[in-house]
Each structure stands twice: as C-alpha cells, then as structure tokens.
C-alpha positions in Angstrom: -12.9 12.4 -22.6 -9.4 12.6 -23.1 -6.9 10.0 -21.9 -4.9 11.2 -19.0 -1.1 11.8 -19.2 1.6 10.1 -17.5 1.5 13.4 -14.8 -1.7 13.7 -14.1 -1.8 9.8 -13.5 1.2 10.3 -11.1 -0.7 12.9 -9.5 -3.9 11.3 -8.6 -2.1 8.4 -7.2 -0.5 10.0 -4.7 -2.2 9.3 -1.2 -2.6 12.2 0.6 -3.7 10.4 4.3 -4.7 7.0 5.0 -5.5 5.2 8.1 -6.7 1.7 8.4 -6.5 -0.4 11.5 -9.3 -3.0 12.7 -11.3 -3.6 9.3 -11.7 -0.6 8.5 -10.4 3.2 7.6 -10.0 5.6 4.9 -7.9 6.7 2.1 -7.8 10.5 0.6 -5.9 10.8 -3.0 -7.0 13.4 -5.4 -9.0 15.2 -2.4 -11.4 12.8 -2.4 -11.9 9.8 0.6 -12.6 6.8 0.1 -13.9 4.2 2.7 -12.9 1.3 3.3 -14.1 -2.4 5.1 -11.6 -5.1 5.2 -11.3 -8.6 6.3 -7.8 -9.7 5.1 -4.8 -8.4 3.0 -6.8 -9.2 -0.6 -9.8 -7.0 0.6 -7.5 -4.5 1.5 -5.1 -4.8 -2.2 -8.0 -5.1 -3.9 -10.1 -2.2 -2.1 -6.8 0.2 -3.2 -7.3 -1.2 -6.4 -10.6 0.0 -7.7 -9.6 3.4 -5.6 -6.6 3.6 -8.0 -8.8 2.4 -11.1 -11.5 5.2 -9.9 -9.1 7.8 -9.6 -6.7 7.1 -12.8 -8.9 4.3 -15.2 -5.9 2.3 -14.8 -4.8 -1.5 -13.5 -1.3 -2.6 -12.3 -0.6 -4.9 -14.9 -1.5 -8.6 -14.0 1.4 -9.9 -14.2 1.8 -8.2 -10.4 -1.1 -10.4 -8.8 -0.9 -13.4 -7.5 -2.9 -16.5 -7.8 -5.3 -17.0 -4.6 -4.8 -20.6 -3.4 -5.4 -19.6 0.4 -7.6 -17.2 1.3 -6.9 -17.9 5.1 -3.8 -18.0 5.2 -4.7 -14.0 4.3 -5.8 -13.2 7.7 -3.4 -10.8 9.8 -2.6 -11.6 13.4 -2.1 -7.6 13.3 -2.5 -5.0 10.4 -2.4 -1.1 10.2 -1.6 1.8 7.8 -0.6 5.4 8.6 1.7 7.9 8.6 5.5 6.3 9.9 5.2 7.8 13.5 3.5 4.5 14.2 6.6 2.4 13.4 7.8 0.7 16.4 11.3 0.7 14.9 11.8 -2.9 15.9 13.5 -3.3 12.5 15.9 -0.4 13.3 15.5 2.9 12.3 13.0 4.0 9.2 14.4 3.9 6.1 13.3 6.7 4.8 12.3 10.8 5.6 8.7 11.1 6.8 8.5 13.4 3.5 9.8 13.2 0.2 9.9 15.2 -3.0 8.4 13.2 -6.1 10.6 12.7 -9.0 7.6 12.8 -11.4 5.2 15.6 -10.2 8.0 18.0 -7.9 5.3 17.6 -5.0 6.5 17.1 -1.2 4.7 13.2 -0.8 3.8 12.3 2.8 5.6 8.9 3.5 3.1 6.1 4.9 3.8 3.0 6.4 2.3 -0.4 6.6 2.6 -3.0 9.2 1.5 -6.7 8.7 1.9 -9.7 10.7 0.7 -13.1 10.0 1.6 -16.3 11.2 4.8 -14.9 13.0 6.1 -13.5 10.1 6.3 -9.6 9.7 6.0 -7.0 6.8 7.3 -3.7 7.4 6.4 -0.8 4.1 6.9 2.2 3.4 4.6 4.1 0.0 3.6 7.6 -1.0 1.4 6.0 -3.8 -1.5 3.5 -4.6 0.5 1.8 -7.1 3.5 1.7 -4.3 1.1 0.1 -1.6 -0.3 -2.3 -4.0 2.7 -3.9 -5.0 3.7 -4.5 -1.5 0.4 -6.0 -0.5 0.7 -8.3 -3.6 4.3 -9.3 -2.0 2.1 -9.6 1.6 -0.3 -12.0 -0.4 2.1 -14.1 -2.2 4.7 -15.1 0.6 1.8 -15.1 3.1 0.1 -18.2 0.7 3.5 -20.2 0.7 5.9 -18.3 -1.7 9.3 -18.0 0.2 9.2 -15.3 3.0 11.9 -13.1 2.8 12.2 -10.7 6.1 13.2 -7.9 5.0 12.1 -3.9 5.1 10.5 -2.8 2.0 11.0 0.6 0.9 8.7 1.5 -2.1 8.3 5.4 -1.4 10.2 6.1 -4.2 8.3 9.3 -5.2 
C-alpha cells in the first residue's frame, strides 16, 4: 500500500459532523462514523486520536501531548461538540463563518465548535479538522492539570 499524500491526508481529516454531549456521540470524517464513549477530556483527545490514526495512519507529533499528572482534574463540569449554532455567544460573537473554504483541499469545511468547562474555567473552539480538535483538547488537558489558564477564544478552523 502506498503512503498517502499530503491531500488526501487533508482530506480524510476533515470532520464532516460530530456530536458529543453526555459521554457519548459520534464523529463522521471520510464517510465513515465513528462512535464514541467518554468520561473526561483525555478519553475524548484520545478517542479522536485513533479515529485520525484509523482514517490517515498518522499521529500529531508528541511533542503536542501533555504529561497526565491529574486525571481528575480532567472531569468537565459541562462538555459538548457540534456545529456553532450551539454557541451561547457569552464570549461575543463567533469568530468565525459557520463554513469555510479549505486552503489545502478547495472543499467548503463545516465549522464545529467545542465547549468545555471545568472548575469555573471555560474553553470556547472552533475546528473543521481532527488534527484542529486535537490540539485544542491537548490545550483543555494541559491548563485544566495546572499549566496557566489563559481565557481566551480559540480559533483553530483554519481550513
């Protein structure tokens, strides 16, 4: 089997719908779903993970992941992913266009959007990829476990 090129990669991570809210939900990228069954924000990065690794054979790069030292601390007070009609706009207005045209592929990308609380503190994202949503979550995990919180709206649909 041939190695797949930078396009095709780009292609298969774009997420096509996602839903998660309550433990559970699905992902669709590359016409195929994917289940998924979550307790805290490293089931859920690492759950997008192998659905990246399934889709593409590829990692992020380590040097993206955190080290667990609190698994608890992990646990959102309130967690959800869809398409940015659920933003609440407490933050102001969203950042960015419910669609967007990828750079890489030429494709019109749906825009989804994360919400995590925990602890009092709030992350607000916004992703059309895999690789997108994974590096926020890894932000999620790191400031949640002690790293300095930042508030701030994190825009990382860049298509």
């Amino acid at each position: 089997m041939e190695p797949l090129t930078s396009l095709e990669i780009a292609h298969r991570r774009i997420i096509e719908s996602m839903r998660l809210a309550h433990g559970r939900g699905e992902i669709q990228a590359n016409g195929k779903i994917f289940y998924v069954v979550y307790d805290d924000v490293l089931d859920v990065v690492q759950a997008v993970e192998m659905v990246m690794l399934k889709l593409t054979g590829k990692l992020l790069t380590p040097k993206f992941r955190p080290a667990i030292r609190n698994r608890k601390a992990l646990e959102p007070d309130k967690f959800f992913v869809g398409d940015v009609s659920l933003y609440d706009g407490a933050l102001g207005e969203a950042p960015v266009e419910a669609t967007q045209v990828c750079d890489v592929t030429g494709r019109l990308l749906t825009t989804h959007y994360m919400h995590c609380s925990i602890a009092g503190n709030r992350w607000d994202n916004w992703f059309c990829r895999l690789d997108e949503l994974v590096k926020c979550l890894y932000i999620v995990v790191r400031e949640a476990q002690g790293d300095p919180y930042v508030p701030k709206v994190m825009v990382a649909a860049h298509a």
